[in-house]
N, C-alpha and C positions, 0 to 999 in steps of 0.2 A: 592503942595507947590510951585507956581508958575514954575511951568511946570520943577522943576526941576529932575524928574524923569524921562521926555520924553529930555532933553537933555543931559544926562548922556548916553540913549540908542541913541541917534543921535552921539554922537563923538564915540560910543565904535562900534557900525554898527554888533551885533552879527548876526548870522547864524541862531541861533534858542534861544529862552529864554522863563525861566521859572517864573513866577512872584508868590508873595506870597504878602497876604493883597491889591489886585489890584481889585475895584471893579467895574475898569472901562478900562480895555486896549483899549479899541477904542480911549477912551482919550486920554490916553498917546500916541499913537502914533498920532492922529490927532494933538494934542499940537505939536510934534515933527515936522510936515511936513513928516510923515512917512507911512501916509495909504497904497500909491502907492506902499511898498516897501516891508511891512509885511501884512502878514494874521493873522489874531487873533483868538484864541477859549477865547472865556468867559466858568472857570469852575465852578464849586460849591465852595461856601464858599471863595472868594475872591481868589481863583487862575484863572490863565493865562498862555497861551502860544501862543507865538508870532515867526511866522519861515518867511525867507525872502524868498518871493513866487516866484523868478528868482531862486531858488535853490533848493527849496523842494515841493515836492507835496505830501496832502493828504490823507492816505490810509486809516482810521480812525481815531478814538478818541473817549473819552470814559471818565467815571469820578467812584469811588467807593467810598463810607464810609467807614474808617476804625477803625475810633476811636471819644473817647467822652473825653472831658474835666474833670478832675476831682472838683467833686464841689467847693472847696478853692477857684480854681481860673478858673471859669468857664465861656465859649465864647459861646461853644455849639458842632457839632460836628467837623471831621476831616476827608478829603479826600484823595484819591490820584487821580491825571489826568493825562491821557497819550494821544500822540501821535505816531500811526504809520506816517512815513514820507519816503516818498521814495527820494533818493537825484536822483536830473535828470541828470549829467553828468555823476554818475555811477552805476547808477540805482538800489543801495546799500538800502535797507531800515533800519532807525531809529527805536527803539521802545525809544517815549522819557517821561520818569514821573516826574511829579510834585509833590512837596509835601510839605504842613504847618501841620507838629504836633503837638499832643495834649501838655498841661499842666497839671498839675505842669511841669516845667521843668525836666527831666529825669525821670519823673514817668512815660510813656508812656500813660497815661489818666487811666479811670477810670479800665481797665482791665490790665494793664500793659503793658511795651516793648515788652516782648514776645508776647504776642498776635497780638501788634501794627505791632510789624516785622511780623508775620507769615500773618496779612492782607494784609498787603501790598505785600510781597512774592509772596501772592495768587493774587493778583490780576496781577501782570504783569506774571505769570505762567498763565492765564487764557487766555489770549489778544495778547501774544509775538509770534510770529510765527519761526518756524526752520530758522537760517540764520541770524535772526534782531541783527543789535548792540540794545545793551541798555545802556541808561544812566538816571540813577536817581538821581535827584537832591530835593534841596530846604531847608526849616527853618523847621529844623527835633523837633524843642525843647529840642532835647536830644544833649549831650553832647557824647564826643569818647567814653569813656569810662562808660556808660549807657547800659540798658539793649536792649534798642530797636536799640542802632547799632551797640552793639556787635554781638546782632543774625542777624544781616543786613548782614553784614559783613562775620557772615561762609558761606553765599551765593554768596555774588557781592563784588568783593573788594570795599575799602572804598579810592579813587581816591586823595581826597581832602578835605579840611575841612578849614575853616575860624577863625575868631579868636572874631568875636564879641560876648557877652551875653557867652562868656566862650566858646566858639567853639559850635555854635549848629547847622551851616548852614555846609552842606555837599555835595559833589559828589561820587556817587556809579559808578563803571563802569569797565567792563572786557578790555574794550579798552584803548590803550595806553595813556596818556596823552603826546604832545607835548610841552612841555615846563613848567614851574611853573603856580600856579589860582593867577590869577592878580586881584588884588583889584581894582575896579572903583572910591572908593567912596559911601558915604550913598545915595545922590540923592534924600535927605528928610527921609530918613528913621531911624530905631534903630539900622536898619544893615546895612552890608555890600554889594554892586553889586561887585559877585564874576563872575570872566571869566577865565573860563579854554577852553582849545583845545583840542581833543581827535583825534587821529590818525583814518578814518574810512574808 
C-alpha cells in the first residue's frame, strides 16, 4: 500500500518484529531504507521476522505446521515461526514465535484450540533451550476468551492483547512487560502494528 507498511516500521525502529500476511519483508524493509539495519527471515505461509542486526544475532530458526483452516473459510494451512536470537550486549538469548492462526475465527481450524495450543506448545517445548526468554506473538484468529488461548495461557502468560477483529492479536510471555502495547497504527492493514517492551 504504497510503502505504507515499511514506513510505519521506519518511525517505530523495533528491536525485533514479527509480521503476519508479509510475503515479502525484504520489500518492506528495502521500501523503508532499512536493509542495512534489519535482517529478515522469510517463513512459511506469509510470516516474517525481522530483528536489528547491530543488536541481535542468529542462533537459529525454524518454522512448523500447526493447523488447517476450517472449510467455511478456508486459506489453507497455519504455522508457527521461531527465532533463537542471542542479544549481543548481554549475550541473553531470545526464543522468539511467530504466529497467523487458523479460521473460523475462535475455532482453532479444523482440529480445534486445543490441539492448535498443544501444537504450538510442542513446537517451542521442542526448539527452546534451558535459560531462553520467550516471547510469542501474532494474529492468533482467536479471541481471549477462546479455546486456543485459553490452553495458551495455563502455559505462558497472555502479556497483551489488541483490540482489532474483537481482540485476536496477542503477546504471550513469562517476561515482564515495560510499560503498556502501543498501537502504531494499521500501516495498510485490517489490523493493528502492536509494540510492546518486555524487560529481558
Amino acid at each position: 500500500n504504497n510503502g505504507s507498511a515499511s514506513s510505519l516500521v521506519a518511525a517505530a525502529m523495533p528491536g525485533i518484529m514479527g509480521c503476519q500476511e508479509c510475503n515479502d519483508i525484504s520489500r518492506v524493509l528495502r521500501e523503508g531504507g532499512l536493509e542495512s539495519t534489519y535482517t529478515a527471515i522469510q517463513g512459511p505461509h506469509s510470516l516474517a521476522i525481522a530483528y536489528k542486526t547491530c543488536e541481535w544475532e542468529l542462533v537459529a530458526q525454524g518454522w512448523k505446521e500447526i493447523a488447517v483452516d476450517e472449510p467455511e473459510q478456508f486459506y489453507g494451512s497455519r504455522s508457527v515461526q521461531w527465532a533463537r536470537l542471542r542479544h549481543r550486549q548481554s549475550n541473553k538469548v531470545l526464543f522468539f514465535v511467530n504466529h497467523h492462526g487458523p479460521l473460523r475465527v475462535n475455532s482453532g481450524g479444523r482440529k480445534g484450540g486445543p490441539e492448535t495450543a498443544y501444537n504450538i506448545l510442542t513446537a517451542i517445548h521442542d526448539n527452546v533451550e534451558l535459560g531462553d526468554g520467550v516471547i510469542l506473538l501474532g494474529d492468533f484468529n482467536a479471541q481471549a476468551g477462546s479455546q486456543t488461548v485459553r490452553h495458551l495461557e495455563q502455559y505462558i502468560p497472555r502479556a497483551a492483547s489488541g483490540s482489532a477483529r474483537g481482540g485476536v492479536d496477542h503477546f504471550f510471555s513469562e517476561l515482564s512487560m515495560a510499560g503498556d502495547l502501543e498501537n502504531l497504527g494499521t500501516g495498510g492493514s485490517d489490523h493493528d502494528a502492536l509494540a510492546a517492551t518486555f524487560a529481558f
